[in-house]
N, CA, C and O of each residue as an XYZ file, in Angstrom:
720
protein
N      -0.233    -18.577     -5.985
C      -0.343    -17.940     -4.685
C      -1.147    -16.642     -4.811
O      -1.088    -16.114     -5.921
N      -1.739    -16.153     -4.065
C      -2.612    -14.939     -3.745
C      -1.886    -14.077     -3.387
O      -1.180    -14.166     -2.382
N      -1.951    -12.696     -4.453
C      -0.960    -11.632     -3.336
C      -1.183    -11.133     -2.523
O      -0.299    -10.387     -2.101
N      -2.266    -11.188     -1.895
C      -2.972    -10.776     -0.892
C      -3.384    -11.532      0.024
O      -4.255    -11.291      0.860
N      -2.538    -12.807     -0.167
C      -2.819    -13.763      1.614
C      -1.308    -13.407      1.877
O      -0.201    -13.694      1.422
N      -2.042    -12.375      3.174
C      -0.698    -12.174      4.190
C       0.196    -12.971      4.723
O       1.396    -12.762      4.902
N      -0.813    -14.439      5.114
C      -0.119    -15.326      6.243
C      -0.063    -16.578      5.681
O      -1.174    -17.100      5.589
N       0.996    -17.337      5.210
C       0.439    -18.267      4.737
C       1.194    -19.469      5.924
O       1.598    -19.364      7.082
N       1.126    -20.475      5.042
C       1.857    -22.198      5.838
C       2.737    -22.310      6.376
O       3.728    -22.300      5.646
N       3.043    -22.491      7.951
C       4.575    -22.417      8.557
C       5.213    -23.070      8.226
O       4.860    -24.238      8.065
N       6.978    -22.488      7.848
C       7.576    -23.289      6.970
C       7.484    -23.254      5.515
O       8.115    -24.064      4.835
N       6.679    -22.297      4.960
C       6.589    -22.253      3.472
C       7.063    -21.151      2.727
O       6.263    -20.406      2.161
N       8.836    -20.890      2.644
C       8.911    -19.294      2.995
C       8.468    -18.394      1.321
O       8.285    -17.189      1.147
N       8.422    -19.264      0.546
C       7.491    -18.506     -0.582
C       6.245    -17.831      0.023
O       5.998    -16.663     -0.278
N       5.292    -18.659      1.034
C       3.698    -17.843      1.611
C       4.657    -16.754      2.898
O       4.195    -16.767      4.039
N       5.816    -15.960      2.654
C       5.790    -15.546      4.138
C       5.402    -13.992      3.504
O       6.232    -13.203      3.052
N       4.185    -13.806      3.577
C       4.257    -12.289      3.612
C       3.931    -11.292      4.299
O       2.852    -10.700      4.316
N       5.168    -11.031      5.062
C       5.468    -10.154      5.918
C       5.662     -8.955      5.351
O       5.087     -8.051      5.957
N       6.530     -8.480      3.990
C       6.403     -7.377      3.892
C       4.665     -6.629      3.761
O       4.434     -5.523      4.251
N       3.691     -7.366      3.107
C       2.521     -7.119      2.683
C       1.916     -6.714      4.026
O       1.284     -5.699      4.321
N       2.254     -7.714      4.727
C       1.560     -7.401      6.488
C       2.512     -5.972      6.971
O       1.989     -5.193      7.768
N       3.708     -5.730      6.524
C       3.958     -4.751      6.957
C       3.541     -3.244      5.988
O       3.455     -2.048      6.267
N       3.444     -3.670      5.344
C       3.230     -2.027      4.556
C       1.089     -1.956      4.951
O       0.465     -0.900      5.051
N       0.727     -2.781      5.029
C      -1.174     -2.736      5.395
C      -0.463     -2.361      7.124
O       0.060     -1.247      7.099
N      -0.417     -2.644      7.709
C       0.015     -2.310      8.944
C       0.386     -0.933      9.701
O       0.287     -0.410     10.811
N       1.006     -0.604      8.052
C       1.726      1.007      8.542
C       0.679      1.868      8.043
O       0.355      2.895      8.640
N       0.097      1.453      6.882
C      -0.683      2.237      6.418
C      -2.178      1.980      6.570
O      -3.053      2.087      5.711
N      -2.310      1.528      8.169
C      -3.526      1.205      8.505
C      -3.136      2.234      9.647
O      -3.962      3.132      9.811
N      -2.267      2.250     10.281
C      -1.472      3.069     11.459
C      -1.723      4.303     10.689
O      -2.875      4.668     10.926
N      -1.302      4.863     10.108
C      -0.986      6.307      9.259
C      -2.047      6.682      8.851
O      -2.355      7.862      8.684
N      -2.786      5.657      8.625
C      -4.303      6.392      7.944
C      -5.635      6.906      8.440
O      -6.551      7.637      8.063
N      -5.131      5.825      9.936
C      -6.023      6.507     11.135
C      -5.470      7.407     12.443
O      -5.948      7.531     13.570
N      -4.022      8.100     11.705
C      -3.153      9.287     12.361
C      -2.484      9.633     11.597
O      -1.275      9.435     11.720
N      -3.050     10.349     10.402
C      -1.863     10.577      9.319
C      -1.082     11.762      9.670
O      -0.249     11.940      8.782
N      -0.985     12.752     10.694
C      -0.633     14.052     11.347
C       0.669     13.758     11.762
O       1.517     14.651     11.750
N       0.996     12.396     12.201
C       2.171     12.415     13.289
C       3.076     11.486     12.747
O       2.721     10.376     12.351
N       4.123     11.862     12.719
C       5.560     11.130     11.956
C       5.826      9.883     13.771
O       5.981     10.506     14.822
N       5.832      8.754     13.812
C       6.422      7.980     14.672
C       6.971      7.100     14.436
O       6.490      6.097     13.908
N       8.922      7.364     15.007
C       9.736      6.683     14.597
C      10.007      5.514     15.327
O      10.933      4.745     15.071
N       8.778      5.319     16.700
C       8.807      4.156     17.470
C       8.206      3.059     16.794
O       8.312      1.882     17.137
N       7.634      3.451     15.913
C       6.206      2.534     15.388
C       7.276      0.847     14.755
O       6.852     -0.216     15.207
N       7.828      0.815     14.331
C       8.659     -0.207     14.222
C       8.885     -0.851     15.721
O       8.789     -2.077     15.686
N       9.165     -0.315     17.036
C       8.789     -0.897     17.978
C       7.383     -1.870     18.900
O       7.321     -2.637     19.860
N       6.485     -1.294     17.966
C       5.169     -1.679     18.612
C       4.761     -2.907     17.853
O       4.787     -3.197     16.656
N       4.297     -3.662     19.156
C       3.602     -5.463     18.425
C       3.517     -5.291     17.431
O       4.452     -5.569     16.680
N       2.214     -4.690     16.920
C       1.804     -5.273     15.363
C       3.030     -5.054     14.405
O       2.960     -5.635     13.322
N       3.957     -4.418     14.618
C       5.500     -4.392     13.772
C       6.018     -5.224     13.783
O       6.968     -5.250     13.000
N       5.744     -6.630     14.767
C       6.712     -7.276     14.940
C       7.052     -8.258     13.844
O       7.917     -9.127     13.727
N       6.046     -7.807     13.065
C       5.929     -8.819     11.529
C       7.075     -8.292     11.038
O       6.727     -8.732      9.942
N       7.972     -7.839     10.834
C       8.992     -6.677     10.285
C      10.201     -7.826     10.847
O      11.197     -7.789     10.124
N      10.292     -8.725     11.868
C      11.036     -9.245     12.029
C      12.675     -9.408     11.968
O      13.474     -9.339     12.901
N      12.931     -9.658     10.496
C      14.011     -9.762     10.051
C      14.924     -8.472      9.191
O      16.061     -8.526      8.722
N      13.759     -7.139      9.208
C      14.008     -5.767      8.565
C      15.644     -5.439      9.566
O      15.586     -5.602     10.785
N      16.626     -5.112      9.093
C      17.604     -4.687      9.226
C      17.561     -3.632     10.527
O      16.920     -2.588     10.414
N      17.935     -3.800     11.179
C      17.983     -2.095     12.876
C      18.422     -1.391     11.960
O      17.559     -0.573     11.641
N      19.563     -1.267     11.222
C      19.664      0.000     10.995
C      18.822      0.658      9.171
O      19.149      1.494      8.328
N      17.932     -0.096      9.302
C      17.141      0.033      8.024
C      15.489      0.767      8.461
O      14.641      1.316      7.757
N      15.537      0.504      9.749
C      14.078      0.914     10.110
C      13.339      2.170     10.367
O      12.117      2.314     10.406
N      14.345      3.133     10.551
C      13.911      4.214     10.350
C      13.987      4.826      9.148
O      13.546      5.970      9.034
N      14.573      4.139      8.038
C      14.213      4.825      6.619
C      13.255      4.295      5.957
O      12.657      4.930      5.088
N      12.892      2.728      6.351
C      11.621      2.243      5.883
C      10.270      2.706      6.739
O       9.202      2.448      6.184
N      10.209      3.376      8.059
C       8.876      3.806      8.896
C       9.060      5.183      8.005
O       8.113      5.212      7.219
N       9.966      6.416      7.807
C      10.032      7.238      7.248
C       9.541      6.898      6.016
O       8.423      7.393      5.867
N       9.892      6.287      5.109
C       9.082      6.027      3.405
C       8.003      5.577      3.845
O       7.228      6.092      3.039
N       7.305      4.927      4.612
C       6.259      4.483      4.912
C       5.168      5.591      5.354
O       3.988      5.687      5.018
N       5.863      6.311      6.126
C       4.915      7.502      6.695
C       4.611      8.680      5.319
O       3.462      9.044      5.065
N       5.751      9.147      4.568
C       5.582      9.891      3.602
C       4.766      9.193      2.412
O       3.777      9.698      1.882
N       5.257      8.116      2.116
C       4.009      7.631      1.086
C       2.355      7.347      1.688
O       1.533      7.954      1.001
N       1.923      6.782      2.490
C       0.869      7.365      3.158
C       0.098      8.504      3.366
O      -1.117      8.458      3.178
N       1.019     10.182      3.968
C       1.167     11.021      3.726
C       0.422     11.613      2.202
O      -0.683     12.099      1.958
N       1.372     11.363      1.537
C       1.591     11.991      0.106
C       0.079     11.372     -0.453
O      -0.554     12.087     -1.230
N      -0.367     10.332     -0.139
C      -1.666      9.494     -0.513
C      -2.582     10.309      0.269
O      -3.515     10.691     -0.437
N      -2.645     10.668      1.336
C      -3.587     11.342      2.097
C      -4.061     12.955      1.335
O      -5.151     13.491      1.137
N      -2.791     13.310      1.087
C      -3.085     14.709      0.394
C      -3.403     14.828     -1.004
O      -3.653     15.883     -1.588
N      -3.375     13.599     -1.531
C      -3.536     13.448     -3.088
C      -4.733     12.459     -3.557
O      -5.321     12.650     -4.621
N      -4.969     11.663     -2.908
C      -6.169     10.657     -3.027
C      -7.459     11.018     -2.942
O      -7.912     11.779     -2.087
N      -8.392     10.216     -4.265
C      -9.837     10.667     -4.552
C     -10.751     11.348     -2.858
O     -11.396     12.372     -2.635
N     -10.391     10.268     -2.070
C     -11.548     10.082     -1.130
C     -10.751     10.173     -0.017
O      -9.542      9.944     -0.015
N     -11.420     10.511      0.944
C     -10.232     10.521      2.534
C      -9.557      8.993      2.973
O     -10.268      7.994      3.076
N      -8.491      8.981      3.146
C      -8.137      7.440      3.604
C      -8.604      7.001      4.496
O      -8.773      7.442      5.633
N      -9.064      5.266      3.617
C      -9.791      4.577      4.625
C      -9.345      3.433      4.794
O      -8.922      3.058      3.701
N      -9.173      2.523      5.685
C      -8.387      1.444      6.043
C      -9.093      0.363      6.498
O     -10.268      0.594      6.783
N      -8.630     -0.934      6.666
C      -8.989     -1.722      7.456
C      -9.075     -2.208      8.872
O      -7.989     -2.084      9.438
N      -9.902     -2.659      9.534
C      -9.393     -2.752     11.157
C      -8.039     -3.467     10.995
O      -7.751     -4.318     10.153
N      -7.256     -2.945     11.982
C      -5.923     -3.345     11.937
C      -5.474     -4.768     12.094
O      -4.431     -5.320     11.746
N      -6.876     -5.353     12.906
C      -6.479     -7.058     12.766
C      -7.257     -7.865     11.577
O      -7.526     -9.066     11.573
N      -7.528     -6.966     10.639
C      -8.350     -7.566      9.269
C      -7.369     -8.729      8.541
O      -6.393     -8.257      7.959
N      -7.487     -9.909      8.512
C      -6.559    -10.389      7.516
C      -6.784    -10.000      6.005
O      -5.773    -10.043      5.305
N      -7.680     -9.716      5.548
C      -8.359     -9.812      4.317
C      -8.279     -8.333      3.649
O      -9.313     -7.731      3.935
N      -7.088     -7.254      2.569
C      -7.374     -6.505      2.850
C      -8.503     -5.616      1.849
O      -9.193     -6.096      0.950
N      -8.465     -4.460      2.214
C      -9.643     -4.106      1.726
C      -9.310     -3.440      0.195
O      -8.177     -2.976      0.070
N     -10.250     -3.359     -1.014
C      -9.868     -3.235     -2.243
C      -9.142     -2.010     -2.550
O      -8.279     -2.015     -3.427
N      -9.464     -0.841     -1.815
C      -7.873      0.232     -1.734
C      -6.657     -0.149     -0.961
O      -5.630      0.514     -1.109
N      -6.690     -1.053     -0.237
C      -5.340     -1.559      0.355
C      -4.942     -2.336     -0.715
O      -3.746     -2.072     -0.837
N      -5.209     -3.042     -1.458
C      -4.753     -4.208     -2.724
C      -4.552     -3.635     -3.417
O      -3.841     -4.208     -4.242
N      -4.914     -2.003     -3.837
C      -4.180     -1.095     -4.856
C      -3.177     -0.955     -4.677
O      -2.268     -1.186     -5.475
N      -3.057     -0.432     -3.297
C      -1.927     -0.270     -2.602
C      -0.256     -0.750     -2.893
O       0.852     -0.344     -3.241
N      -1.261     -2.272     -2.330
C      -0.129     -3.381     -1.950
C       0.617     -3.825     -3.816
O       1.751     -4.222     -4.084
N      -0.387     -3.586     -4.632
C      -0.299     -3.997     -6.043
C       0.899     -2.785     -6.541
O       2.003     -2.934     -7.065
N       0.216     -1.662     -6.162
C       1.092     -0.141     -6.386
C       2.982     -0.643     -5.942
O       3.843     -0.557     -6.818
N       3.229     -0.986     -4.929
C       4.493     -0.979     -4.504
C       4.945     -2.526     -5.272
O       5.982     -2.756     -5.894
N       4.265     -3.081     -5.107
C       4.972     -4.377     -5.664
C       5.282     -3.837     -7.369
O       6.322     -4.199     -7.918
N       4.336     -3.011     -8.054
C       4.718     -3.132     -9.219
C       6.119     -2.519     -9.706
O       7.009     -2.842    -10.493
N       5.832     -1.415     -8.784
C       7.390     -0.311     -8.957
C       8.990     -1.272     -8.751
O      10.098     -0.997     -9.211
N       8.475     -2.696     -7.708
C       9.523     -2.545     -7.811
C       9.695     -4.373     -8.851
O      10.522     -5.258     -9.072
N       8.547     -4.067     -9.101
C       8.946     -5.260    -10.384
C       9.161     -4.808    -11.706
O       9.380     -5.568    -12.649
N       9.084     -3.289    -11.797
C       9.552     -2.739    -13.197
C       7.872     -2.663    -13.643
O       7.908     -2.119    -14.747
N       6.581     -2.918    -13.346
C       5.437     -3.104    -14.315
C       4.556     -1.717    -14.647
O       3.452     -1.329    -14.266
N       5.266     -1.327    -15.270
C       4.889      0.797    -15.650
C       3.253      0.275    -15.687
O       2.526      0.950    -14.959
N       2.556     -0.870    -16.460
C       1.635     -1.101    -16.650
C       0.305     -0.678    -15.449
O      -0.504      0.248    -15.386
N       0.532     -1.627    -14.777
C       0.364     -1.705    -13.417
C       0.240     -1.010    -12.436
O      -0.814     -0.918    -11.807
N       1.227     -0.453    -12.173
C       1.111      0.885    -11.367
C       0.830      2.058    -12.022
O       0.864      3.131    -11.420
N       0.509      1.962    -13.387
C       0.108      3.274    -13.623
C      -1.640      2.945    -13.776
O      -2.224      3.785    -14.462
N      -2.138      2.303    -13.454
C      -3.492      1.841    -13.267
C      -3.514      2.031    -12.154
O      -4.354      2.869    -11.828
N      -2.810      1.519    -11.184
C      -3.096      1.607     -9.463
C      -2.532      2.863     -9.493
O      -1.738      2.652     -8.577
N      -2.357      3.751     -9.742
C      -1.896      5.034     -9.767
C      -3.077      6.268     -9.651
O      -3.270      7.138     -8.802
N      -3.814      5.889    -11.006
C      -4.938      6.474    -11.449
C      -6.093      6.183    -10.373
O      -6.847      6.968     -9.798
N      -5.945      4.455    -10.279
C      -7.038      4.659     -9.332
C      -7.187      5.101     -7.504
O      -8.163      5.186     -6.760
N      -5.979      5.269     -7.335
C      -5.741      5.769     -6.156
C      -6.158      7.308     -5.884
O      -7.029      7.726     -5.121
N      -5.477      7.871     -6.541
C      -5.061      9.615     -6.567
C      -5.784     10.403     -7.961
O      -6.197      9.853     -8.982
N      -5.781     11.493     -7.711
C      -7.093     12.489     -8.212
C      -5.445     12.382     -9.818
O      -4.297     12.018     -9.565
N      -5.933     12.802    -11.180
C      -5.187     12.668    -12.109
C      -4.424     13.349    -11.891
O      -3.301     12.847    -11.851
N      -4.526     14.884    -11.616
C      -3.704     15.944    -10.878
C      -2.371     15.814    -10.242
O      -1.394     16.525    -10.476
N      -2.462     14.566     -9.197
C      -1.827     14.579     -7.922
C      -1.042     13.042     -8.280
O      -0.497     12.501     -7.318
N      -0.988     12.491     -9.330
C       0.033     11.530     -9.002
C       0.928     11.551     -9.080
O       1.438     10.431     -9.048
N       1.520     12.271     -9.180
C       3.511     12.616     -9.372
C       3.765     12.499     -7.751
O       4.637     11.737     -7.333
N       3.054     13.197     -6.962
C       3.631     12.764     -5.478
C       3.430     11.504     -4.757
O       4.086     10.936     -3.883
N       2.412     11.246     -5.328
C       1.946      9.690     -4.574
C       2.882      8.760     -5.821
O       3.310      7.805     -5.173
N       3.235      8.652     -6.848
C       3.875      7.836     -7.720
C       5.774      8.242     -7.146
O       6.715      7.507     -7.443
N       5.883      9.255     -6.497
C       7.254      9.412     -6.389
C       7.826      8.935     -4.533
O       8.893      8.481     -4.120
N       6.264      9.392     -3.671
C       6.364      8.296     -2.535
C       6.290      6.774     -2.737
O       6.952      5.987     -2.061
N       5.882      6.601     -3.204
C       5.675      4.980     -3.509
C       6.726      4.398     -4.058
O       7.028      3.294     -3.607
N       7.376      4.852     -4.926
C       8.622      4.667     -5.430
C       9.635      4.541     -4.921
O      10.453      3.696     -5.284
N       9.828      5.417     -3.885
C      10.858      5.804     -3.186
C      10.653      4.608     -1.798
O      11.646      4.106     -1.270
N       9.407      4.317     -1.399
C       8.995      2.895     -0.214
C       9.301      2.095     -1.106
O      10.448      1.688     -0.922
N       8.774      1.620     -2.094
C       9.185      0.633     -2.984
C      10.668     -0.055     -3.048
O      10.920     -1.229     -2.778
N      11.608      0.976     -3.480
C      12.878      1.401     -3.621
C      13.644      0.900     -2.242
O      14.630      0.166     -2.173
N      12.862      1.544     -1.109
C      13.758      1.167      0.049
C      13.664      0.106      0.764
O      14.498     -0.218      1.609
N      12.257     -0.765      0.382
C      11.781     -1.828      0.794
C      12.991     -2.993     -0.085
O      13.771     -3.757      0.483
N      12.871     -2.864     -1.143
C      13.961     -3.889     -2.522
C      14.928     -3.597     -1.413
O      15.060     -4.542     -0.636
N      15.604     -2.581     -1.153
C      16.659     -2.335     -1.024
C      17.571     -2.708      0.147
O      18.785     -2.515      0.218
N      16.731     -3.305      1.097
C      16.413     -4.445      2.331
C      15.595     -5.394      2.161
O      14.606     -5.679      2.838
N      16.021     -5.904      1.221
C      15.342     -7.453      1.005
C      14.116     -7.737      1.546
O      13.765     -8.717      2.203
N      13.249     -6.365      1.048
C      11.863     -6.691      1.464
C      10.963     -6.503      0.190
O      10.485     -5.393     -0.043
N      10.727     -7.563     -0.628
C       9.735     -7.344     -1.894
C       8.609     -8.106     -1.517
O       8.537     -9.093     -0.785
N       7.408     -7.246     -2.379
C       5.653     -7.704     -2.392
C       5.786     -8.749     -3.323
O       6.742     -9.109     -4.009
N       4.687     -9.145     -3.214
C       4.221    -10.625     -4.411
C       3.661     -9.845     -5.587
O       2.912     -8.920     -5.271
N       3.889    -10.045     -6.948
C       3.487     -8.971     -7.834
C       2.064     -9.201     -8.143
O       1.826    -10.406     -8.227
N       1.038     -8.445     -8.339
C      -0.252     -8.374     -9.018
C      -0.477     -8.425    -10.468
O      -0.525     -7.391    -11.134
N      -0.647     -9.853    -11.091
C      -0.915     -9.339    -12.403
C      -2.289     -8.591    -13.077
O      -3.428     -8.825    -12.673
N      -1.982     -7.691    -14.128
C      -2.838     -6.959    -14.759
C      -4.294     -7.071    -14.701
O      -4.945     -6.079    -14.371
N      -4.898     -8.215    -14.996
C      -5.978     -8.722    -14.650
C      -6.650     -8.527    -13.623
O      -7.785     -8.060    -13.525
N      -5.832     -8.947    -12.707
C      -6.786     -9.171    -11.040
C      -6.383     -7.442    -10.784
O      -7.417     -6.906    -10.385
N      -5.553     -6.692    -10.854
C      -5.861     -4.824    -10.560
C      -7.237     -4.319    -11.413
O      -8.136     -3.578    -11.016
N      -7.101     -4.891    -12.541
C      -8.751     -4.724    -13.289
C      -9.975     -5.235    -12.185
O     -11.043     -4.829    -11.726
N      -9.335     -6.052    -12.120
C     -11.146     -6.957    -11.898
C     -11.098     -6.388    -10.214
O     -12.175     -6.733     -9.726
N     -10.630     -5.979     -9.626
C     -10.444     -5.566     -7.869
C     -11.203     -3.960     -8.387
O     -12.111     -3.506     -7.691
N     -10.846     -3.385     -9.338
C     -11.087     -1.667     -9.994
C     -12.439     -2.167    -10.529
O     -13.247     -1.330    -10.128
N     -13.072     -3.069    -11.203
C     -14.062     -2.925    -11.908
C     -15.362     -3.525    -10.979
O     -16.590     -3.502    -11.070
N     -14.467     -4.012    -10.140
C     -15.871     -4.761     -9.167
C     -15.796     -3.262     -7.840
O     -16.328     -3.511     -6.758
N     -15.418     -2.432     -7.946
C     -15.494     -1.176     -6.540
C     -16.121     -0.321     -7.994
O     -17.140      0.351     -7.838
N     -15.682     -0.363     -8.930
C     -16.375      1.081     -9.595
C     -18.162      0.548    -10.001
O     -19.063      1.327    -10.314
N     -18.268     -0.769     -9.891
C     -20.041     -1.062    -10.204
C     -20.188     -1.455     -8.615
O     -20.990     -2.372     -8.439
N     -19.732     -1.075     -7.734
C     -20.111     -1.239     -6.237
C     -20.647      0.004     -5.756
O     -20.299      1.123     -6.134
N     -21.497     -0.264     -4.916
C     -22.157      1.391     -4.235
C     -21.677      1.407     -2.877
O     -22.386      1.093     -1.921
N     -20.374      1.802     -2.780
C     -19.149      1.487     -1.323
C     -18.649      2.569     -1.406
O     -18.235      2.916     -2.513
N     -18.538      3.335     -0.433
C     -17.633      4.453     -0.114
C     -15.884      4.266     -0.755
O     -15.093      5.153     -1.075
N     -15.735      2.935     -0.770
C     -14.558      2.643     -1.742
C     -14.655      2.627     -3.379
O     -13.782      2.810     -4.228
N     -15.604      2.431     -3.458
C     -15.972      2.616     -4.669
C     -16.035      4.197     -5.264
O     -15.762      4.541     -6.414
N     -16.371      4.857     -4.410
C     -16.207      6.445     -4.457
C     -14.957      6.938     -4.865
O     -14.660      7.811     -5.680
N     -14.302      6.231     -4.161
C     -12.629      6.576     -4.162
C     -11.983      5.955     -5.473
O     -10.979      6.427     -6.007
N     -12.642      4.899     -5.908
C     -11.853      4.496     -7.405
C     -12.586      5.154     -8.822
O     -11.995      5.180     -9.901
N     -13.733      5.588     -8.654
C     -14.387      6.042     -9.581
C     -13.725      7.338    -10.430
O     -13.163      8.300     -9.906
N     -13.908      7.149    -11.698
C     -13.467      8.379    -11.858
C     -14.092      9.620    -11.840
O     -15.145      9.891    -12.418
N     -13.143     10.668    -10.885
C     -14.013     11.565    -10.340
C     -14.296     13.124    -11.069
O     -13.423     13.550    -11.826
N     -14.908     13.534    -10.946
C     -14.959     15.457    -11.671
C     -13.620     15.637    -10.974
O     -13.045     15.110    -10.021
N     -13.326     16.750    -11.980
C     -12.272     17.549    -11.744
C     -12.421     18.421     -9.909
O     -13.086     19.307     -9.372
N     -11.498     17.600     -9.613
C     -11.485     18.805     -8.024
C     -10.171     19.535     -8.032
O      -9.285     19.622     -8.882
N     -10.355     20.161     -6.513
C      -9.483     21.255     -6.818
C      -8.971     21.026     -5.449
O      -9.664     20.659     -4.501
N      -7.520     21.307     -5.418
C      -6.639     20.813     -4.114
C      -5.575     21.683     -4.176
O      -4.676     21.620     -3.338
């Protein structure tokens, strides 16, 4: 299976990935308003993928959702950039992303400490590694887990944006020392 096909075969509840559609969702929301904490946002259509997320679980998962976003906004190489919100396909910093939370909560130090690096300036990952953790954490913790990324395909997604001439590619490269 692809960890990155959101939608798969009705009826196939191994292809249901809804959490994946929900964390690209929030952090497609957040990234093109990262200023404003909204605890309705679990109310609005495109949430409705969230489906089966617990009522009384949803404001601690839109809260981890907004702060890890957040914490990525203030710590990440390049300004956050997202996909159109009805993209199925997502874009190679969203698959860091999506790779980032799934690994934390599959235990793969490996993994996320690659999607770590390539997310956020070297400086700044203790906050984006301790938001993510903590979404990670609360996602498991309501029976909402990602499909895991193995090692390989986080390489080859990192090595095909760092020989790319893409504004995403900007963002995975490794960058001079900045100052924040």
């Amino acid at each position: 299976m692809n960890p990155f096909q959101c939608a798969g075969p009705k009826g196939d509840p191994d292809a249901d990935r809804s959490t994946e559609r929900l964390v690209l969702a929030a952090y497609r929301h957040y990234a093109g308003a990262p200023a404003r904490h909204d605890d309705t946002l679990m109310d609005r259509p495109h949430f409705a993928l969230a489906g089966d997320l617990p009522t009384d679980g949803r404001r601690i998962v839109v809260a981890a959702l907004y702060d890890f976003v957040e914490a990525l906004g203030r710590c990440s190489r390049c300004p956050l950039r997202a996909s159109a919100s009805e993209a199925d396909e997502p874009a190679p910093a969203e698959k860091l992303i999506l790779a980032l939370i799934a690994a934390i909560q599959a235990g793969d130090d490996r993994v996320a400490d690659l999607c770590l690096r390539s997310l956020s300036c070297p400086s700044r990952c203790q906050p984006v590694a301790l938001a993510a953790g903590n979404l990670a954490l609360i996602l498991k913790g309501v029976g909402r887990t990602l499909a895991p990324v193995p090692l390989p395909l986080v390489r080859k997604i990192i090595e095909a944006e760092t020989s790319a001439d893409t504004p995403v590619a900007a963002a995975i490269r490794p960058a001079p020392v900045t100052l924040h």
